[in-house]
mmCIF file of the protein (N, C-alpha, C, O) and its ligand, coordinates in Angstrom:
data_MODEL
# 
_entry.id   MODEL 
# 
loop_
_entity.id 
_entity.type 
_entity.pdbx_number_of_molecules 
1 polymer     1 
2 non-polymer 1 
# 
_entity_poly.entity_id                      1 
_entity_poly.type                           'polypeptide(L)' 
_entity_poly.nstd_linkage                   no 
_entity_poly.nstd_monomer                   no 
_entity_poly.pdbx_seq_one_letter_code       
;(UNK)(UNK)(UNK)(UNK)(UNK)(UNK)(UNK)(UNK)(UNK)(UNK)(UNK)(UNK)(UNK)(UNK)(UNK)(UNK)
(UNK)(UNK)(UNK)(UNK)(UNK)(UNK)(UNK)(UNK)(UNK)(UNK)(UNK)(UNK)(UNK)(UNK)(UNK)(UNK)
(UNK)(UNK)(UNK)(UNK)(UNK)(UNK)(UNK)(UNK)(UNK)(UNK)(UNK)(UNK)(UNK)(UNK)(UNK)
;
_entity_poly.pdbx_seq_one_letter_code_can   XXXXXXXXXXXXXXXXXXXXXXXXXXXXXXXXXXXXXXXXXXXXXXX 
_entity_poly.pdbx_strand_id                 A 
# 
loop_
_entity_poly_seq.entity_id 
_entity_poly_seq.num 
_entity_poly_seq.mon_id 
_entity_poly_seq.hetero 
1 1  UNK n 
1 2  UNK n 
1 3  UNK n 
1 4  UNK n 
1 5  UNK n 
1 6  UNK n 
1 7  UNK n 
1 8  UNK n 
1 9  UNK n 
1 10 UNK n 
1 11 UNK n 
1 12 UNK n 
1 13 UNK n 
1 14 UNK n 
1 15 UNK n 
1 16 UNK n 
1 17 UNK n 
1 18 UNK n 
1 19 UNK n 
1 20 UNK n 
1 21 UNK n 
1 22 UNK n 
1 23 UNK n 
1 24 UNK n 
1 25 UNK n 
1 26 UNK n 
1 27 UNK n 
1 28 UNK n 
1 29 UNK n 
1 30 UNK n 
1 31 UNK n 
1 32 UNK n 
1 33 UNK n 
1 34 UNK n 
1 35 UNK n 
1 36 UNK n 
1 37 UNK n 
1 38 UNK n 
1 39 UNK n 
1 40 UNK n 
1 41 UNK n 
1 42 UNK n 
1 43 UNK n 
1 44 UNK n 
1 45 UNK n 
1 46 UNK n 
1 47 UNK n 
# 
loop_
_struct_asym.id 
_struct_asym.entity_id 
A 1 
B 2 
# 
loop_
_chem_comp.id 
_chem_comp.type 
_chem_comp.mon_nstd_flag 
UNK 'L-peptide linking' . 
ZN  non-polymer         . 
# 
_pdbx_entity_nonpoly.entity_id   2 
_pdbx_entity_nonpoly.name        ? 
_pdbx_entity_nonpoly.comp_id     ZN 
# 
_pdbx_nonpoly_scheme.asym_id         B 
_pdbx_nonpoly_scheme.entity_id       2 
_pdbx_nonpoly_scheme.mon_id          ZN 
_pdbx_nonpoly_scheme.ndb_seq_num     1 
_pdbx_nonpoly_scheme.pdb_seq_num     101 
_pdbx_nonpoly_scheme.auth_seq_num    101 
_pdbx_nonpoly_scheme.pdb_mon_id      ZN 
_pdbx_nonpoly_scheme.auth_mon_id     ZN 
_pdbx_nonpoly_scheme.pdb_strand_id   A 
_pdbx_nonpoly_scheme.pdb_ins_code    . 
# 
loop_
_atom_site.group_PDB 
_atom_site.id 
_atom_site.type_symbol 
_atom_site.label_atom_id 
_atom_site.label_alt_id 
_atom_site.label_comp_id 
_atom_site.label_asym_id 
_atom_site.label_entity_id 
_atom_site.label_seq_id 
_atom_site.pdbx_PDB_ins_code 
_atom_site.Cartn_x 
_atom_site.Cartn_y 
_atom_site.Cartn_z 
_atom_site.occupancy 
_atom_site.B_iso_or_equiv 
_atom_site.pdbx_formal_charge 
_atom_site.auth_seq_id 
_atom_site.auth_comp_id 
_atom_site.auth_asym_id 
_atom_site.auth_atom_id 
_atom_site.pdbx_PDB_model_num 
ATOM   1   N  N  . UNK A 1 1  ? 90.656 127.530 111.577 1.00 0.00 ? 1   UNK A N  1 
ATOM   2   C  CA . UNK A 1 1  ? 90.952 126.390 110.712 1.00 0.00 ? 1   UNK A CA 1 
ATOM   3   C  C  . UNK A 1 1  ? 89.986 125.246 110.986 1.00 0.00 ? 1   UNK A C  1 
ATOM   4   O  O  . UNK A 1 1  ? 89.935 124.746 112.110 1.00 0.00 ? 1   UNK A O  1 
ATOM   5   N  N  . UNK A 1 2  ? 89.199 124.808 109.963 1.00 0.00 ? 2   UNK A N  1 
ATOM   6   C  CA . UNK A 1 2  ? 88.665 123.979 110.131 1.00 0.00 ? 2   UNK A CA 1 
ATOM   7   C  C  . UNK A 1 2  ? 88.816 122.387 109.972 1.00 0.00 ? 2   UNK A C  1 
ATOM   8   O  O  . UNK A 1 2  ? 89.332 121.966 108.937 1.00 0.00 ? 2   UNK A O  1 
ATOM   9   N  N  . UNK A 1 3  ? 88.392 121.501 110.945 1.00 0.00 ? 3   UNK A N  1 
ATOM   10  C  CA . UNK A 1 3  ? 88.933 119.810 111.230 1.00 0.00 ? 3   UNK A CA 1 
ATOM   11  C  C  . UNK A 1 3  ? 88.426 119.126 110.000 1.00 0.00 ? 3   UNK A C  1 
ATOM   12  O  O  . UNK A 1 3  ? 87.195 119.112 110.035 1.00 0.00 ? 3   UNK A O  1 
ATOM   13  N  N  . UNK A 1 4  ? 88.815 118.659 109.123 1.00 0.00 ? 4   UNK A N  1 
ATOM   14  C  CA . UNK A 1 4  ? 88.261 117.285 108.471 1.00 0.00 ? 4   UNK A CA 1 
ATOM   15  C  C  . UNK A 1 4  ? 88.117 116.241 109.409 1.00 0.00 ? 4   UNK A C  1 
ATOM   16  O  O  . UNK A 1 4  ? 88.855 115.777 110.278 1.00 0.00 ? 4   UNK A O  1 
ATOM   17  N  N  . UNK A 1 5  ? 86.509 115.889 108.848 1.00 0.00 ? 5   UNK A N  1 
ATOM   18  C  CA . UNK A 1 5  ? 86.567 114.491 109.993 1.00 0.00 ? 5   UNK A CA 1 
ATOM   19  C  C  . UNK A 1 5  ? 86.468 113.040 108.924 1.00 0.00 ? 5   UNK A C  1 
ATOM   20  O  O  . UNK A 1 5  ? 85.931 113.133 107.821 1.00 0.00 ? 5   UNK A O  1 
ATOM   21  N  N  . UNK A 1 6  ? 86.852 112.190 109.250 1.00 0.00 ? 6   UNK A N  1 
ATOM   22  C  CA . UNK A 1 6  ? 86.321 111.002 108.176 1.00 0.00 ? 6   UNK A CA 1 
ATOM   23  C  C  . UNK A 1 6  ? 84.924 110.289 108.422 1.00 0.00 ? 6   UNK A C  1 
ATOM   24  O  O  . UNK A 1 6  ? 84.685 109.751 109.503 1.00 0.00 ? 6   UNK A O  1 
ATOM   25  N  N  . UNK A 1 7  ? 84.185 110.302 107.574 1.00 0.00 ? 7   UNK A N  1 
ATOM   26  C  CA . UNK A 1 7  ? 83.235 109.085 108.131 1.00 0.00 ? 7   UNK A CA 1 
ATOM   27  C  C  . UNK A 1 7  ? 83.092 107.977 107.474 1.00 0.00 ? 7   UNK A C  1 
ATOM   28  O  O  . UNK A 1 7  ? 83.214 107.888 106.253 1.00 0.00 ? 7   UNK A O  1 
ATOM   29  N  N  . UNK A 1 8  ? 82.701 106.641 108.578 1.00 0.00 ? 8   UNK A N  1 
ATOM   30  C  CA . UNK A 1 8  ? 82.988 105.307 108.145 1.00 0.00 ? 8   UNK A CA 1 
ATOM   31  C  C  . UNK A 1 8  ? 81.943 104.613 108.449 1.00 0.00 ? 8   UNK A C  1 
ATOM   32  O  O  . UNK A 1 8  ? 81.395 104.753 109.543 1.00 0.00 ? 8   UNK A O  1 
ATOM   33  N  N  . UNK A 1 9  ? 81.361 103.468 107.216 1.00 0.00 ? 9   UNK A N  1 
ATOM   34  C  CA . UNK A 1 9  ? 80.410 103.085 107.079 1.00 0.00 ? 9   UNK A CA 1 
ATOM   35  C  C  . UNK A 1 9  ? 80.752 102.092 108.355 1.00 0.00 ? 9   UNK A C  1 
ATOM   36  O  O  . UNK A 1 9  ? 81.860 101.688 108.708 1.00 0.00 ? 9   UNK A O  1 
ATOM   37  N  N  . UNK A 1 10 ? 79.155 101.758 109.076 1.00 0.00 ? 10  UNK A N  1 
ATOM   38  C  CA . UNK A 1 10 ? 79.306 101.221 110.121 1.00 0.00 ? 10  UNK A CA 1 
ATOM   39  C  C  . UNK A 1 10 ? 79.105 99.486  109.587 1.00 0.00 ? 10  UNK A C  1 
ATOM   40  O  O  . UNK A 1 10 ? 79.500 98.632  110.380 1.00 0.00 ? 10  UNK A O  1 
ATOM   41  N  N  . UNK A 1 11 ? 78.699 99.181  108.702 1.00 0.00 ? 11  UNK A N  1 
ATOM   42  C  CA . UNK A 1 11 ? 78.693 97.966  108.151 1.00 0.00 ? 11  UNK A CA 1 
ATOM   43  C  C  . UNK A 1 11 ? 79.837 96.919  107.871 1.00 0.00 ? 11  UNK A C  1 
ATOM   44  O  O  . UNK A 1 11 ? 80.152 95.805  108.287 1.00 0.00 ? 11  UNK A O  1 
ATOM   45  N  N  . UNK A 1 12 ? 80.532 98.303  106.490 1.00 0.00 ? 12  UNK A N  1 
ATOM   46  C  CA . UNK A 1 12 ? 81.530 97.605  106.582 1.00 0.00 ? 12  UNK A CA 1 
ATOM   47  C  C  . UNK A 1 12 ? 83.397 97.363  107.153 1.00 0.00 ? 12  UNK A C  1 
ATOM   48  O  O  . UNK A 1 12 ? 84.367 96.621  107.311 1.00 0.00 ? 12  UNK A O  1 
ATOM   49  N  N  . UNK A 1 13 ? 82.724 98.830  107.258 1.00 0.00 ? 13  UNK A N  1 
ATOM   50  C  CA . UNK A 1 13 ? 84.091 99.678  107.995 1.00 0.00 ? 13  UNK A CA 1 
ATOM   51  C  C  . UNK A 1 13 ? 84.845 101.051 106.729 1.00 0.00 ? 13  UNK A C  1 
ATOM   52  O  O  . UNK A 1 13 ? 85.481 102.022 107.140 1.00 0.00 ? 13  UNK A O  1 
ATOM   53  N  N  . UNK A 1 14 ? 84.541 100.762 105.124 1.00 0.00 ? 14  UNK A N  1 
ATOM   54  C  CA . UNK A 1 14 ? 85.077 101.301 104.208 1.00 0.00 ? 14  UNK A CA 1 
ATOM   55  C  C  . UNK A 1 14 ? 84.978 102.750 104.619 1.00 0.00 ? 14  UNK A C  1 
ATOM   56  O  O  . UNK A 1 14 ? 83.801 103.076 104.780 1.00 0.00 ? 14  UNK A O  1 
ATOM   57  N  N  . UNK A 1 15 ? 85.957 103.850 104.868 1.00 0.00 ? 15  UNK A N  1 
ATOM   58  C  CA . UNK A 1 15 ? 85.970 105.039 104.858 1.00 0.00 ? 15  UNK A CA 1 
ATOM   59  C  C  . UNK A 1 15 ? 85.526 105.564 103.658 1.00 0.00 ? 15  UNK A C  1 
ATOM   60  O  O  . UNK A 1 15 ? 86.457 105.529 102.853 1.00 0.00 ? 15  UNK A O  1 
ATOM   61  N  N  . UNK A 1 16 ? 84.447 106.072 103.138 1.00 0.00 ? 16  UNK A N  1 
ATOM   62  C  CA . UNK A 1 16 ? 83.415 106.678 102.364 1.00 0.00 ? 16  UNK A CA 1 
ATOM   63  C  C  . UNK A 1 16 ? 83.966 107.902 102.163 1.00 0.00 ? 16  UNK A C  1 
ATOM   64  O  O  . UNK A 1 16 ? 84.690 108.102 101.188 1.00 0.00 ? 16  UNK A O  1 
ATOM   65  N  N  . UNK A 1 17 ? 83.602 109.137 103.324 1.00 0.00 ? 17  UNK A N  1 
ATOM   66  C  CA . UNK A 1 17 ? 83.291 110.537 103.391 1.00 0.00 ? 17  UNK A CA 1 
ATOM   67  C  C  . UNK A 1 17 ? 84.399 111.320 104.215 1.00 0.00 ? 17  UNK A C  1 
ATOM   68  O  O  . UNK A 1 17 ? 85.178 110.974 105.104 1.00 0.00 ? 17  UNK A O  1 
ATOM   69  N  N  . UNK A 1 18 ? 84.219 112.188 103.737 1.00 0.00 ? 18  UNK A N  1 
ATOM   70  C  CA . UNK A 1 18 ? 85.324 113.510 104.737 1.00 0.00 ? 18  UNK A CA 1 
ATOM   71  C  C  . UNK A 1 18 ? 84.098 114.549 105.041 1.00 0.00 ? 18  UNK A C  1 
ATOM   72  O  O  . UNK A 1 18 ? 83.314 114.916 104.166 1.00 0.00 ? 18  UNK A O  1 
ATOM   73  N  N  . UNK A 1 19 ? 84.042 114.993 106.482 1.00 0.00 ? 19  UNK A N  1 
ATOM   74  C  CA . UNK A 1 19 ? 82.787 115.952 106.601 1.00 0.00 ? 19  UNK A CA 1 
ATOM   75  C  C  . UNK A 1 19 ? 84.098 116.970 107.486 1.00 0.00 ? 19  UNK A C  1 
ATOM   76  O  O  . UNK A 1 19 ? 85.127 116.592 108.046 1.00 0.00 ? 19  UNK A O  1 
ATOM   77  N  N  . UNK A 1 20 ? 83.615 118.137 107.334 1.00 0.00 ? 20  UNK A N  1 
ATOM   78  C  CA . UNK A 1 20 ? 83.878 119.392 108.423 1.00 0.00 ? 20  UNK A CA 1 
ATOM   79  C  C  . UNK A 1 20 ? 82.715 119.087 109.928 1.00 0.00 ? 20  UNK A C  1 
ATOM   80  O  O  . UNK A 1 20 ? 81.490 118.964 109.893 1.00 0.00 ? 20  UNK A O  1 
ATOM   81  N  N  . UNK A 1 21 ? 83.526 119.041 110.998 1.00 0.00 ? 21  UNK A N  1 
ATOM   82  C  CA . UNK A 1 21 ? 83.317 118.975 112.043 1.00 0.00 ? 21  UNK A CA 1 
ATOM   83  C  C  . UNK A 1 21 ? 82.839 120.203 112.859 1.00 0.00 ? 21  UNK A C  1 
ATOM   84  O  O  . UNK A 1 21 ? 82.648 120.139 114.073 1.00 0.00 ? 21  UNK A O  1 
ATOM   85  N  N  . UNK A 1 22 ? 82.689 121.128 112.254 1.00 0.00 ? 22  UNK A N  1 
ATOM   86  C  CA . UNK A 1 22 ? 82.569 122.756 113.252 1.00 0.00 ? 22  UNK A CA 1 
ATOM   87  C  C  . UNK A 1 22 ? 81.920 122.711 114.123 1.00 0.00 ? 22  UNK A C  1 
ATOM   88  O  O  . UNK A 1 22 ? 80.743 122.352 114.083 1.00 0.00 ? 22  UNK A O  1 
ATOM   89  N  N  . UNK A 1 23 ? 82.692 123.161 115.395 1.00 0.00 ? 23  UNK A N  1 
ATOM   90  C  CA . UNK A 1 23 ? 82.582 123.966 116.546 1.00 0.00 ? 23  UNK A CA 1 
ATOM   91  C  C  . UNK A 1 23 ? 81.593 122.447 117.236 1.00 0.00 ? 23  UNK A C  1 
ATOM   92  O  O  . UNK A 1 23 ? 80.817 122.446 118.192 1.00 0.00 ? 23  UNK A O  1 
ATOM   93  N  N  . UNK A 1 24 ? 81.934 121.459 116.471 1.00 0.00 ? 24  UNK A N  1 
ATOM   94  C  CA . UNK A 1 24 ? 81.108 119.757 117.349 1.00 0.00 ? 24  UNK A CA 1 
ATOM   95  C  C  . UNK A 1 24 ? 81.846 119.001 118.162 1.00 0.00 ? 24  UNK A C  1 
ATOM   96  O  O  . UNK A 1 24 ? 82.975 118.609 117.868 1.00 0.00 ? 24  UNK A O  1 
ATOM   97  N  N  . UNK A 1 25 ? 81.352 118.791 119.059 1.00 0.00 ? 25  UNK A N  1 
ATOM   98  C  CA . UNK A 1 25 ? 82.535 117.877 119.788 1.00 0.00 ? 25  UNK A CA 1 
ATOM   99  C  C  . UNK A 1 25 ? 81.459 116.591 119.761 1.00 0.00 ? 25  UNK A C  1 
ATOM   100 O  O  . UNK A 1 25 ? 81.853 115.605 120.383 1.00 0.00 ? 25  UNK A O  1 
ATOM   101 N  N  . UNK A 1 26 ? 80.480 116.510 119.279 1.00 0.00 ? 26  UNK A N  1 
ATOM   102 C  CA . UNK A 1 26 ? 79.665 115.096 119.315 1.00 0.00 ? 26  UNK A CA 1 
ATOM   103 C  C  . UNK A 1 26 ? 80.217 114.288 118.121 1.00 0.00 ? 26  UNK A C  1 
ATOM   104 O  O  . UNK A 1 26 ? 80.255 114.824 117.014 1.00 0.00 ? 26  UNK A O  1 
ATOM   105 N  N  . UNK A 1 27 ? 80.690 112.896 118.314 1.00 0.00 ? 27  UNK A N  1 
ATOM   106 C  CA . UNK A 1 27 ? 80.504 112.190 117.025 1.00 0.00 ? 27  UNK A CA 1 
ATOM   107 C  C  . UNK A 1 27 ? 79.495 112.452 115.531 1.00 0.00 ? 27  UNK A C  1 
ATOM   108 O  O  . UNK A 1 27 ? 78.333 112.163 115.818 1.00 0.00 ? 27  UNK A O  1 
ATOM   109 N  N  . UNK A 1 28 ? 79.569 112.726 114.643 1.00 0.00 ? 28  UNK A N  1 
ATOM   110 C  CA . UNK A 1 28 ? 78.755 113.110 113.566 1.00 0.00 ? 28  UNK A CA 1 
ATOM   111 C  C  . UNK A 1 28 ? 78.272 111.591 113.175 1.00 0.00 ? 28  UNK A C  1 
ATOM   112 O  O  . UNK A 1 28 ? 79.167 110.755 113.042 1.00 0.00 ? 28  UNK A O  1 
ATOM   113 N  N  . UNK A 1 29 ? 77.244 111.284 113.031 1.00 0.00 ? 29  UNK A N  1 
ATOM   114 C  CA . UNK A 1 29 ? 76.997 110.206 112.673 1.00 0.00 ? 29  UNK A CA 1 
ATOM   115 C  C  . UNK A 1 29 ? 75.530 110.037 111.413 1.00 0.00 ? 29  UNK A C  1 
ATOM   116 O  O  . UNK A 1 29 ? 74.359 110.213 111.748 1.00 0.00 ? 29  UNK A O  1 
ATOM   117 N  N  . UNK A 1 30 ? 75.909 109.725 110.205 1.00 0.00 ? 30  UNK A N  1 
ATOM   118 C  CA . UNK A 1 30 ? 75.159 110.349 109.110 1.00 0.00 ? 30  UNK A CA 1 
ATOM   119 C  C  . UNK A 1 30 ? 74.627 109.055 107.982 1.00 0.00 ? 30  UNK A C  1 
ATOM   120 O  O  . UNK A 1 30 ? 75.362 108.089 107.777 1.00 0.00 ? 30  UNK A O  1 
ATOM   121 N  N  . UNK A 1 31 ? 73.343 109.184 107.342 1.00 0.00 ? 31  UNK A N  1 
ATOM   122 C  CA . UNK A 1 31 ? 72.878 108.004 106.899 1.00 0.00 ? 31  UNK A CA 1 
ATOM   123 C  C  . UNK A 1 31 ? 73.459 108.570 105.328 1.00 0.00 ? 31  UNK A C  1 
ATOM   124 O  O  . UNK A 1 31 ? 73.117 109.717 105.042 1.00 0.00 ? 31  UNK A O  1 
ATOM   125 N  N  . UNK A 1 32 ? 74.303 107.826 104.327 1.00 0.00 ? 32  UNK A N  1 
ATOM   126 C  CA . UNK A 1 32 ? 74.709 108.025 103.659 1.00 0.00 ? 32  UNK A CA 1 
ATOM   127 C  C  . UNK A 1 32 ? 75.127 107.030 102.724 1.00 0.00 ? 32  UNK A C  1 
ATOM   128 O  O  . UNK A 1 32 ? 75.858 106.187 103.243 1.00 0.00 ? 32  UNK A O  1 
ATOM   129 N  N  . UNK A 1 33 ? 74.813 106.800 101.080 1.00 0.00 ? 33  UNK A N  1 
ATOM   130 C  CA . UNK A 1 33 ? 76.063 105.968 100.634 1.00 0.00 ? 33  UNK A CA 1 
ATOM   131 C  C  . UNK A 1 33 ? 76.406 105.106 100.397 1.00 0.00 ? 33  UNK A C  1 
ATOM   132 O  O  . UNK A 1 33 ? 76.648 105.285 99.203  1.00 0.00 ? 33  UNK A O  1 
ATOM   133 N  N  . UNK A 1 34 ? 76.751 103.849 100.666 1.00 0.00 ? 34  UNK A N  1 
ATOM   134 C  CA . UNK A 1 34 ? 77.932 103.553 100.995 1.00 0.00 ? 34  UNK A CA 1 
ATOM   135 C  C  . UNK A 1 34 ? 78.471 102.653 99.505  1.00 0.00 ? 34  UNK A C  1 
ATOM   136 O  O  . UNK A 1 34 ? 77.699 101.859 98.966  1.00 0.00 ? 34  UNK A O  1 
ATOM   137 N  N  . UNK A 1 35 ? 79.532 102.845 99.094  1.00 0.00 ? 35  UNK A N  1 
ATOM   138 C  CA . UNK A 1 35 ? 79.811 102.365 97.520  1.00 0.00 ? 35  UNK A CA 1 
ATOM   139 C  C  . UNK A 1 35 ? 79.904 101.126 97.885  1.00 0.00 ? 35  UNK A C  1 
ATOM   140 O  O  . UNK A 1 35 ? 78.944 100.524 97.404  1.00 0.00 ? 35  UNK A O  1 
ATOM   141 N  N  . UNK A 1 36 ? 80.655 100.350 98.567  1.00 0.00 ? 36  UNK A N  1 
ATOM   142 C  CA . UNK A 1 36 ? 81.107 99.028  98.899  1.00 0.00 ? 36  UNK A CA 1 
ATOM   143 C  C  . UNK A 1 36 ? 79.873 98.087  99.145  1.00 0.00 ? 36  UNK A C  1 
ATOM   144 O  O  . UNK A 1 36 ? 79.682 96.963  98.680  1.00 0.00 ? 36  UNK A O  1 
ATOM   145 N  N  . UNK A 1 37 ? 78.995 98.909  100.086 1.00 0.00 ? 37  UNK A N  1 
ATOM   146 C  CA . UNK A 1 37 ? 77.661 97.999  100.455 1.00 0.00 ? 37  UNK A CA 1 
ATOM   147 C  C  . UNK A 1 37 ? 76.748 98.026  99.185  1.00 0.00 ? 37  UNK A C  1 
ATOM   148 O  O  . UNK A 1 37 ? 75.993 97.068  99.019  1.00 0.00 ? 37  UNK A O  1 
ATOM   149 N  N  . UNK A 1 38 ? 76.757 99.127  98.205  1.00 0.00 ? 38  UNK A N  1 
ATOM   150 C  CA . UNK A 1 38 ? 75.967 99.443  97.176  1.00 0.00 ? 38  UNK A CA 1 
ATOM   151 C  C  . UNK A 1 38 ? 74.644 99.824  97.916  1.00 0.00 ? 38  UNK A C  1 
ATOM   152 O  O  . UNK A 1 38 ? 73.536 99.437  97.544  1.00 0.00 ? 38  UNK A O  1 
ATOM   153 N  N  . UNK A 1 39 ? 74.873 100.626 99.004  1.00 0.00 ? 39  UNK A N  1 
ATOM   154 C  CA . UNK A 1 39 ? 73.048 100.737 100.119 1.00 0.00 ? 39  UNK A CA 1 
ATOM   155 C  C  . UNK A 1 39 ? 73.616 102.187 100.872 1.00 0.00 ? 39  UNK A C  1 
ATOM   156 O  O  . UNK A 1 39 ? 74.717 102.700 101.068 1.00 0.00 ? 39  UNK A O  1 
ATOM   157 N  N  . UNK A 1 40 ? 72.478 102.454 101.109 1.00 0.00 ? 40  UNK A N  1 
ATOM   158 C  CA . UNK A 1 40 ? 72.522 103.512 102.194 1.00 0.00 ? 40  UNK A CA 1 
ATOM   159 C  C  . UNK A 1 40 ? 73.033 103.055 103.568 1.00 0.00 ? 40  UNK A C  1 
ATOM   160 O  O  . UNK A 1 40 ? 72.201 102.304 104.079 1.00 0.00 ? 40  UNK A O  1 
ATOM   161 N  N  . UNK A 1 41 ? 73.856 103.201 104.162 1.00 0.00 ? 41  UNK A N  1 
ATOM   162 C  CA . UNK A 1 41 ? 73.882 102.747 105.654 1.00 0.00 ? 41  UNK A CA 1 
ATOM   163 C  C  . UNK A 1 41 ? 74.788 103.836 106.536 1.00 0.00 ? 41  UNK A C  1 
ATOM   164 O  O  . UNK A 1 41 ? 75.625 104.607 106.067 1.00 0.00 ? 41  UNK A O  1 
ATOM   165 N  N  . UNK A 1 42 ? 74.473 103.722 107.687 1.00 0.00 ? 42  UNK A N  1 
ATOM   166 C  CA . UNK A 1 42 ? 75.182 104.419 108.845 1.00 0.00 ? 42  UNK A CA 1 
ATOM   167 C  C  . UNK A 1 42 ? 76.413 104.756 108.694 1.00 0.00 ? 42  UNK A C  1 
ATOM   168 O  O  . UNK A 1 42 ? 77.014 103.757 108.299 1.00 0.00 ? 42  UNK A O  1 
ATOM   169 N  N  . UNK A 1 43 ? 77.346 105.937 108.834 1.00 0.00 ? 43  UNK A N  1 
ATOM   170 C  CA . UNK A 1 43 ? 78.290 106.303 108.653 1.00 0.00 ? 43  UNK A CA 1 
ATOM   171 C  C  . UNK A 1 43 ? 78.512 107.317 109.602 1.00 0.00 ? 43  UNK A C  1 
ATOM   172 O  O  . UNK A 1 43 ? 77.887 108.368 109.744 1.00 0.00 ? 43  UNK A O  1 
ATOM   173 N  N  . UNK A 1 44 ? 79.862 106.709 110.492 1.00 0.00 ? 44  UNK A N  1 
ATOM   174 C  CA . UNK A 1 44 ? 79.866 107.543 111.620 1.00 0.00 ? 44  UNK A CA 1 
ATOM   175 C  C  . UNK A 1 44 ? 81.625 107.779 111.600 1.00 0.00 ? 44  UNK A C  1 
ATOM   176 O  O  . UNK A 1 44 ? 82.637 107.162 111.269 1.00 0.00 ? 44  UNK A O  1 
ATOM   177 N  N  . UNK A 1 45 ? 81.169 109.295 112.271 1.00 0.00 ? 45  UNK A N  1 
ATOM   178 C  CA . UNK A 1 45 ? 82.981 109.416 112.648 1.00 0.00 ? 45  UNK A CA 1 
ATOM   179 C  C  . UNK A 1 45 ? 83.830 108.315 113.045 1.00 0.00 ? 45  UNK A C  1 
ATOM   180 O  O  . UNK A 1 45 ? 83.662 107.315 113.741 1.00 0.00 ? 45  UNK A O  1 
ATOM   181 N  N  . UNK A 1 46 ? 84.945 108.880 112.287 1.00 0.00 ? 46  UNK A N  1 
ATOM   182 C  CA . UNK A 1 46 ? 86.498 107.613 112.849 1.00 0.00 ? 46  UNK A CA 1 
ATOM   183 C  C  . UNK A 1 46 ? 86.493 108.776 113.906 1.00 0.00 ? 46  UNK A C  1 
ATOM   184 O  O  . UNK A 1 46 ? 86.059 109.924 114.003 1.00 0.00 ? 46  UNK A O  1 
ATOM   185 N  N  . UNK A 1 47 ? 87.648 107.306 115.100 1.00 0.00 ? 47  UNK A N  1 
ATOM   186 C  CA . UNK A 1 47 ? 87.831 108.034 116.282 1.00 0.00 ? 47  UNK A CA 1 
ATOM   187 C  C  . UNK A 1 47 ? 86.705 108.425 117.511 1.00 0.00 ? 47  UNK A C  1 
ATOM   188 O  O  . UNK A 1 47 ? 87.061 109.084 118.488 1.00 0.00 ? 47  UNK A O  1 
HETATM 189 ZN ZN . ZN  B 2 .  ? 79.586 99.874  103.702 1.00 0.00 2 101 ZN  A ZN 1 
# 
């Protein structure tokens, strides 16, 4: 079974994305997005 992880823009905090986590135990941390900022910015695992 695989984990949904959330990821959250580091700017503004808005939870953006849901990624699959497999077999990672590192924070996923991904340049992506972000609707709220209207920009690309950092988006890293909640938690
Ligand atoms: Zn943002």
């Amino acid at each position: 079974m695989r984990e949904g992880v959330i990821l959250r823009c580091t700017v503004c905090k808005e939870e953006n994305y849901i990624a699959k986590n497999d077999k990672r135990k590192d924070k996923i941390e991904v340049n992506k997005h972000c609707f709220k900022c209207n920009a690309h910015q950092t988006h890293k695992q909640k938690k």
